[in-house]
N, C-alpha and C positions, 0 to 999 in steps of 0.2 A: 081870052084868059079869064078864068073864076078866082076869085079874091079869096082862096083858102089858108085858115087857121092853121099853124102848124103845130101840133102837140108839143106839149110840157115837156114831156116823157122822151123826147126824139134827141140824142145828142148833139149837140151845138159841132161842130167844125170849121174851126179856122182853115186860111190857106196864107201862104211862106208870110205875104204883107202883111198881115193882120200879126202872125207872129213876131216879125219883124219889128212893129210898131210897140206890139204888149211889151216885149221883152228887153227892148233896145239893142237885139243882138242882131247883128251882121248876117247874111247868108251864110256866109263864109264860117263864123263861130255857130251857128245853129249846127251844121252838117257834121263841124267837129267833133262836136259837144255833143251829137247823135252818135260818131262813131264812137268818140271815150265812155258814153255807157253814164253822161251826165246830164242828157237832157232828155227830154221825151222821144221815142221817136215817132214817126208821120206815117199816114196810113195812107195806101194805093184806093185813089178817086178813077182811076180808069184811066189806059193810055199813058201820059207824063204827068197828068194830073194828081196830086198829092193833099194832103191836108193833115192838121194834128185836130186831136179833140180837146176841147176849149177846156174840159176839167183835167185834162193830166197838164195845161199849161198854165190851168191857175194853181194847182199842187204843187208845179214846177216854182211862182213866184211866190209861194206862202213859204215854200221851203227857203227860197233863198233871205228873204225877209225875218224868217224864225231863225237862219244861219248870224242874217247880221245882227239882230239882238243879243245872240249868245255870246259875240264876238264883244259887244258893248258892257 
């Protein structure tokens, strides 16, 4: 195996855990929150395999952060 550079340019992609951990939510509220049309949703990695892209989930936490500012 060669120790290759992965470009800048190449989108990041989480998977469920890593969302999981970013967001504090639940399987169970991510899927939700997929189907109500309030959270991102996750892209087909092949097979059952799934992922979100790391920039619609940190847009996901800017928003909710700019939400609770506005609320302050």
């Amino acid at each position: 195996m060669t120790n290759q550079t992965i470009p800048d340019s190449l989108p990041q992609i989480f998977n469920r855990k890593t969302v999981e951990q970013i967001t504090t939510k639940s399987r169970t509220s991510i899927y939700r929150d997929m189907a109500a049309g309030t959270f991102p949703k996750n892209i087909s990695l092949g097979g059952s395999r799934v992922g979100w892209l790391a920039s619609d989930i940190a847009a996901w936490v800017e928003s909710r952060i700019a939400a609770s500012k506005a609320q302050q």
